[in-house]
Each structure stands twice: as C-alpha cells, then as structure tokens.
N, C-alpha and C positions, 0 to 999 in steps of 0.2 A: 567197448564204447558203443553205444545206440546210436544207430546212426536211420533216420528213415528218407525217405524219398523227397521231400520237398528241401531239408536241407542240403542232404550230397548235392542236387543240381545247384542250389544256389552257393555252393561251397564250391562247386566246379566253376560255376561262372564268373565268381568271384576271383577263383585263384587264376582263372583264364584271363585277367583282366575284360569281362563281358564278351568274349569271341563268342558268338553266337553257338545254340550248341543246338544239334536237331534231337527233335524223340528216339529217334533209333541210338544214338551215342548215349542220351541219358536212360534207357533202356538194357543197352551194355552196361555203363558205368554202375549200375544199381544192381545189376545182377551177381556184379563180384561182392558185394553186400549178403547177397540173399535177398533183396525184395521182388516183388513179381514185379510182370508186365502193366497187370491192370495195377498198381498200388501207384507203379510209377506215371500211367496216364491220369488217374486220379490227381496225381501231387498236380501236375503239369496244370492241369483244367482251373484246381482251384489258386494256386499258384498265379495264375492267369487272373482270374476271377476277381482275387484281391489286389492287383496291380503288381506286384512281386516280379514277374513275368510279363513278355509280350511279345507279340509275335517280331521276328525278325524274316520271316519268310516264311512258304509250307513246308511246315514240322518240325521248323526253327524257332529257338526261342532265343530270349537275351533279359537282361534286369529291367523290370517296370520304373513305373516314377519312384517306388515304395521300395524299392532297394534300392535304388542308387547312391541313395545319402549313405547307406551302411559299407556299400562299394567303395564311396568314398574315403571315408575311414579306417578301412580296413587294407586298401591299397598304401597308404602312408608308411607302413610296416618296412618297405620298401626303401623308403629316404629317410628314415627316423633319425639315423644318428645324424644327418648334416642340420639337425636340430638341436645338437647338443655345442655349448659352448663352456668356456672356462666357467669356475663359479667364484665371485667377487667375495662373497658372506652375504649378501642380501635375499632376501625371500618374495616367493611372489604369494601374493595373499587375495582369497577368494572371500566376501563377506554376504552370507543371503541368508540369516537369520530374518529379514524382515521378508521373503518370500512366501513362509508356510512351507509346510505338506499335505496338506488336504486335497491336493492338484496331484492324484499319485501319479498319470504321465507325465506330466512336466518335472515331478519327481525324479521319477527313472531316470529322465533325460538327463535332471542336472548331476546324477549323480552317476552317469556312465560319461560325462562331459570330464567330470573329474579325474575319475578311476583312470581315462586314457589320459589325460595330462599326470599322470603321479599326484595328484594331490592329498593330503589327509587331513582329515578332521582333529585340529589342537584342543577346539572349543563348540560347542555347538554353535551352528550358522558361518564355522569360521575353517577356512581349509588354507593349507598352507604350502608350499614345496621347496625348495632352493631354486631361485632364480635365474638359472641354467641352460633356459630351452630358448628359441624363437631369437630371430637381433631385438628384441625391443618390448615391451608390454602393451605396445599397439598392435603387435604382433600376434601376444598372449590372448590379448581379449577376442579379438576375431577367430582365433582358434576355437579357444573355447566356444562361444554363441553358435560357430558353425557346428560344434558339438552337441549344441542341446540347451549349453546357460543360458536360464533366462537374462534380459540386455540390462534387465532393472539390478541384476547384483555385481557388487563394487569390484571390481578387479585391480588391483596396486600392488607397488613393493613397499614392500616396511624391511626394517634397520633397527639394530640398536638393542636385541632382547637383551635381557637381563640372563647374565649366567643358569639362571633355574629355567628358564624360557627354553634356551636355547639348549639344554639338557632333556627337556621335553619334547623339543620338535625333532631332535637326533632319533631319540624313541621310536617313533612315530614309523620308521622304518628298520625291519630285520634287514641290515646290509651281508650279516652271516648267511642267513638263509638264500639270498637270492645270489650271492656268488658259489655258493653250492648248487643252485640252482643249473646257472650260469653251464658250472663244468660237465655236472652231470647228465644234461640233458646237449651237449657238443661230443661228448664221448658218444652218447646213444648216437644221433646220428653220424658223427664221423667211422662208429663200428657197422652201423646200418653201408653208408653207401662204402665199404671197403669191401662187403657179402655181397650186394645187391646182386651182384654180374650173376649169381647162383642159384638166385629165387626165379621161380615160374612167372611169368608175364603176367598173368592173373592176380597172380602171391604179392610180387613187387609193386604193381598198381595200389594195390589195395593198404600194404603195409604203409606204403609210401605219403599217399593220404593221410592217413591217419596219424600218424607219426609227424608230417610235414603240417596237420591243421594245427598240434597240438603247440609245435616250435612256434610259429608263425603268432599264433595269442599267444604265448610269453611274448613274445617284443612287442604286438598292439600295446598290451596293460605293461610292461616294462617304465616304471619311471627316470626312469633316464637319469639318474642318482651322481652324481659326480663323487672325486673321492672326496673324505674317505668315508664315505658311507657304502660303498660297493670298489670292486677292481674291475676299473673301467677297462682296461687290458683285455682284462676276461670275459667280461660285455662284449665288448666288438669283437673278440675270438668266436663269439656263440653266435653272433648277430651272423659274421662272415661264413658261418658251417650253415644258416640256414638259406642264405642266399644259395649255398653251392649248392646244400638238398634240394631247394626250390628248383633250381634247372635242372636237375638230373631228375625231379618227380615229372616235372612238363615235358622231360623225353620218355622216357617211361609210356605216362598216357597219350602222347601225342603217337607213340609206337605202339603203343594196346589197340588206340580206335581205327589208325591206318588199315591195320592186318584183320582188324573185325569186318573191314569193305567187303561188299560183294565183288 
C-alpha cells in the first residue's frame, strides 16, 4: 500500500482523535514507512499552507479548518452501530436528479454523503437504503447535509414497492460479499493481535496502521444493512475485533514514540 507523508500524519491525527502531534514524532512515524526527513517537513509546510494542519505549538501540529470536517466523519466509525435500529420494511429515499453534475465538487460531495450513509442508486437522481439508521428522518437529513448533500435534494421514506421494486432494491447490495467480508477480515486481525507480542516495535507499529486504516474504512462505508441482507451477528463480531485492534494499535504507537524520547 503507498502510503506518503501528508497522509500518514493526517491519518495519525485523525486516528489520535487530533492529539496534537510534533515534527519529531511525525519524523519518526514516517520513517517506519521509508520516507525521509525533508519529504516529511515538506508535507508538514504545505499541509500547513492549505489549512489541513496548524500549529498547536512549536513543532506541534494538529487538523486545520480543512480537515476537521473529514475528522469529523471519520471519528463516527467509533459509534456507528448505536446508529443501527430494527428495520420495519420502509426505505429511506434520497431524490436529486434535479441537482445536475456539472458542479463536480458538490458532486463528489453528494456522492461520498451517500456512499457513508449505504445508499444506492435504484434509478438515476434516485438513491435508496432500508430505513434502519438515525431515531427519525430528521435525523437522516441532518446527517446527510453535514455530509456534503446539497439542502435542495428531497430526503423521505417511501413504502409500498411492488414485488419487482422490491426485488431490485434487495439487488442493489451483495449481502454475500460483505458477510464474507465481514469474517475474513476479523480472522485477519484477531490472528494479527494473537502474533503481535512477536513482531519488532517498528514491525508492529507499522503493520498495525495499515492493517487498522484498512478495518476502520470498511465500517466508515459499511451500510449498516439489517438482515437479511447481511448477518448482523457477524457485523458487530468484526465491528468489536476493530475497536479491540484500535486499542492495542494506540498502545503499540503510544509505546513506539515514548521510547523514541531523548
């Protein structure tokens, strides 16, 4: 996996919940990478430059105005399933065919606003999910908009498909794939932190990251799918083995950058 200097830091400070991080620890942390010193003061400078970064002290950094919304976001990973509730049979339905794409940011936007809500496209301008997430659809639409949708597309539940509807919106998601998912990636790290105690401080940091970025987006973009489109069981199996990776990677590097002091 490529990994360069501007993201590892904003990947550390993200996973640090913004604990401030000085140049000499992102200096270290890039080095079990391989990137140099100056590659990493470069990220830092322009990191900086475009707001991404900013100072927290001398030689301290922390998230600019321009990361914190993705901060934001990305911390959720965290509480996701006290998002999940029964599902009744009704759908939540997103309509913004009258938006365009000729706005490709606000594009992007709406369609990474989606991707983290499980939404999928049934029809063009038309996305749809199981009604499942948030107490309420006042709930829904604030989610979304802090996401990125524009306020002007219609957010509702609808009821009532037609047999063929409702055979097409089951579609819409591989519940096979993603429970395979599910297991095969809770064995990888439940065999990962059963070895860890084995690996080199350096080994373990490094493997750890990468391993723990990769868990951590499957539950961001995870739709939250009730059954039986997925086994929810085995959801929250996988969801629980990353929370326990997460703590044991944060002792890990909080043990790497200690022992790196002078």
């Amino acid at each position: 996996m490529k990994i360069n200097a501007k993201h590892l830091i904003l990947d550390l400070l993200l996973a640090n919940q913004n604990t401030p991080l000085s140049a000499k620890d992102a200096i270290a942390a890039c080095a079990l990478f391989g990137i140099s010193d100056n590659s990493v003061r470069v990220a830092l400078a322009r990191a900086s430059a475009d707001g991404l970064l900013r100072a927290a002290g001398r030689g301290t950094y922390c998230l600019g105005d321009s990361a914190l919304e993705l901060a934001g976001d990305v911390a959720t990973w965290r509480t996701k399933e006290q998002r999940f509730r029964s599902w009744q049979g009704n759908y939540l339905v997103v309509l913004s065919h009258s938006l365009g794409r000729s706005d490709r940011s606000a594009l992007r936007h709406r369609e990474r606003a989606l991707a983290m809500l499980g939404f999928k496209e049934l029809e063009t301008g038309l996305h749809i999910r199981p009604d499942n997430i948030e107490d309420n659809i006042l709930m829904v639409r604030k989610r979304l908009y802090s996401l990125g949708l524009e306020k002007q597309a219609l957010v509702f539940v609808a009821q009532q498909f037609s047999p063929e509807q409702e055979q097409a919106i089951y579609r819409l998601w591989d519940g096979a794939a993603l429970n395979q998912r599910y297991e095969q990636l809770q064995q990888q790290l439940t065999q990962w932190l059963a070895h860890a105690h084995d690996l080199e401080a350096d080994v373990a940091a490094r493997e750890s990251f990468l391993l723990g970025r990769k868990a951590i987006r499957e539950v961001v973009f995870d739709p939250l799918l009730p059954a039986p489109w997925v086994d929810v069981a085995a959801r929250h199996a996988f969801v629980d083995t990353v929370h326990r990776f997460d703590r044991e990677g944060h002792r890990i590097w909080r043990q790497l950058i200690t022992h790196s002091l002078p």
